[in-house]
N, C-alpha and C positions, 0 to 999 in steps of 0.2 A: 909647478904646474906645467911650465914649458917640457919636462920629460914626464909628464902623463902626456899629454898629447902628442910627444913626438911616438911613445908606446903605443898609441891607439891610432894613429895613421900606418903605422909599419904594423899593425892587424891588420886595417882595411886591406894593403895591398897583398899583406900572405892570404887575405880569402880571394881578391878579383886573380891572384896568381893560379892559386886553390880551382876556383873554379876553368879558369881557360884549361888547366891541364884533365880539370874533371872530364869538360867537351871534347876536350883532342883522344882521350884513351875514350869513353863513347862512341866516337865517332869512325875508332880501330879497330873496337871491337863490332860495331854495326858492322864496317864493312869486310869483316870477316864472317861477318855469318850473312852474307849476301846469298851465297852459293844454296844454300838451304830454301832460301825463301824465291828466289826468282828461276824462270824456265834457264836452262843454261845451254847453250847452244854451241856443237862440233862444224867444224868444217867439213862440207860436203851433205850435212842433214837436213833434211827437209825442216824448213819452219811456216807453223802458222799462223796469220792472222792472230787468231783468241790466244795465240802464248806470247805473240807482242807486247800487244792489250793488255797483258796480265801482268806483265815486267812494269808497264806505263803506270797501270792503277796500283801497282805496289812501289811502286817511288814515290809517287803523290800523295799517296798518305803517308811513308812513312819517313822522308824526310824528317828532318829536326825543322820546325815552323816556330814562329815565336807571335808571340801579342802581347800588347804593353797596356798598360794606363796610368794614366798621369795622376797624382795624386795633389790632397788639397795642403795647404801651409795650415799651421794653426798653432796657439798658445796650448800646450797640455793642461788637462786636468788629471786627478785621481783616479778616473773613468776611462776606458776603453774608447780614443774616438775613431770613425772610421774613416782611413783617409786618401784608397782608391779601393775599388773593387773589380775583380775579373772572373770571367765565365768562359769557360773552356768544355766545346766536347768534341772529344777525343773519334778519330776515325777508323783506329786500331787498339790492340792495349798496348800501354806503354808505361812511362813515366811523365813527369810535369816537374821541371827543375823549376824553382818559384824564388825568383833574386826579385827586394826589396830594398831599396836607396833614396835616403833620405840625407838632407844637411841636418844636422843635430847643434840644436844652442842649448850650451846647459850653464845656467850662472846660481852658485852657489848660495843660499838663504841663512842670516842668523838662526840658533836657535833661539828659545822662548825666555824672554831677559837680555840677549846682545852678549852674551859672554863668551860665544864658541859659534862657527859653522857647525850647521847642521848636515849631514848626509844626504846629497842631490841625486838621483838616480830616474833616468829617461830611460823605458822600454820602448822599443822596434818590434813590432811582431806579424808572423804572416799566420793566418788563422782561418779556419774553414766557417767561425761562426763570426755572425755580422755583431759589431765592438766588444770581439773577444780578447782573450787574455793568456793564451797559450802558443808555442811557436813564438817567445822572445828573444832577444838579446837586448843589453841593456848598456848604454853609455852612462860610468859613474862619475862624478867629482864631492872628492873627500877631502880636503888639503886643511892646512893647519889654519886655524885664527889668527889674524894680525890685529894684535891689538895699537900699534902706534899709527894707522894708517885709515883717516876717518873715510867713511863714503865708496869703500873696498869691498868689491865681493869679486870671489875669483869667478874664473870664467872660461869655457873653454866653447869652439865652434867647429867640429869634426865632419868629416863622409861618412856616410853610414852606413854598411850592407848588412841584411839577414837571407838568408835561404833556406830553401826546403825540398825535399826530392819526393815527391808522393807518387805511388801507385794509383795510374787508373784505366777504366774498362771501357771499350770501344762503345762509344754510342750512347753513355755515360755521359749527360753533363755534370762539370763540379766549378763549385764557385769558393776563390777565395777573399780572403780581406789583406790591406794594410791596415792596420792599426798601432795607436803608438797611445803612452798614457805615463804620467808621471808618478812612481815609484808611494803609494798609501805610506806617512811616513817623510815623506822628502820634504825640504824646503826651498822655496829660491823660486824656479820658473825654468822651463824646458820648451822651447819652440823647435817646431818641426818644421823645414822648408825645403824645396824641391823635392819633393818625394814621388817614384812610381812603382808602379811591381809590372813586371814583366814574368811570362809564363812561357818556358822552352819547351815543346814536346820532346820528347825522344822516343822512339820506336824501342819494344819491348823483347823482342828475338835475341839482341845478344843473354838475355840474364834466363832464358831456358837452361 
């Protein structure tokens, strides 16, 4: 059990690794395609006013902006719950990087008779429909029956990320979900704590 969970924390940090280098090369190639999108200006030329203005209202939207919400704790059920939600509209086209973190408790359940663990499995999901079931990842615990050890069930308590990179259109609201729901099937009990989803825009220029 102790190297399932040392395996699924050295995930969590190859995605937060994953993702900062996802932001750093976005953020290289944004400011490479600067020159496209704003007035650019020589020494000695005349500048106006309205092409000031124009560089100002094109950094302010297209900055990478972020918003967060805090999400609810809760016991899992078989069902899809929902547990923050966020609305996003975009002031340009872009993207919308969608990072989901939760604390994840998964404690393993007999099967039906006491003779064997059953198969525990907690889905993490970001999803466009309100307690949807697409957009998951899932924390499993599978580990062997101990039979000489009364009042045992294994157990394990993880970080948890999911993400998503969506397209979307200036002026365009979209709203997504966290949701999380225990595996139809599973036994034992999956709690969900500390969870938020946070929504990064990124400006859409570099991927012309």
């Amino acid at each position: 059990m102790r190297d399932l969970k040392n395996k699924m924390v050295a995930g969590i940090q190859i995605v937060v690794i994953a993702t900062v280098a996802l932001l750093g090369s976005v953020m290289h190639l944004w400011a490479d395609d600067l020159t496209s999108q704003l007035n650019v200006f020589s020494p000695g030329t005349t500048i106006s006013s309205d092409q000031v203005n124009s560089n100002f209202d094109f950094l302010a939207k297209a900055l990478p902006r972020l918003k967060g919400a805090v999400g609810t704790s809760v016991t899992t059920s078989s069902e899809p719950q929902n547990l923050a939600t966020i609305t996003v509209t975009p002031q340009m086209d872009g993207n919308l990087l969608l990072l989901a973190n939760a604390g994840v408790t998964v404690e393993q359940g007999q099967m039906v008779g006491g003779q064997s663990w059953g198969y525990s499995a907690c889905n993490v999901c970001v999803t466009e429909t309100s307690n949807g079931s697409d957009g998951c990842d899932s924390v499993v615990l599978d580990t062997m029956y101990v039979t000489n050890i009364e009042n045992y069930a294994p157990r394990i308590h993880v970080p948890f990320t999911v993400y998503r990179t969506v397209p979307v259109t200036k002026n365009t609201p979209v709203t997504y979900y966290l949701t999380a729901y225990f595996e139809p099937g599973s036994v034992g009990t999956c709690i969900i704590q500390g969870s938020g989803l946070t929504a990064i825009f990124l400006p859409g220029g570099f991927m012309q």
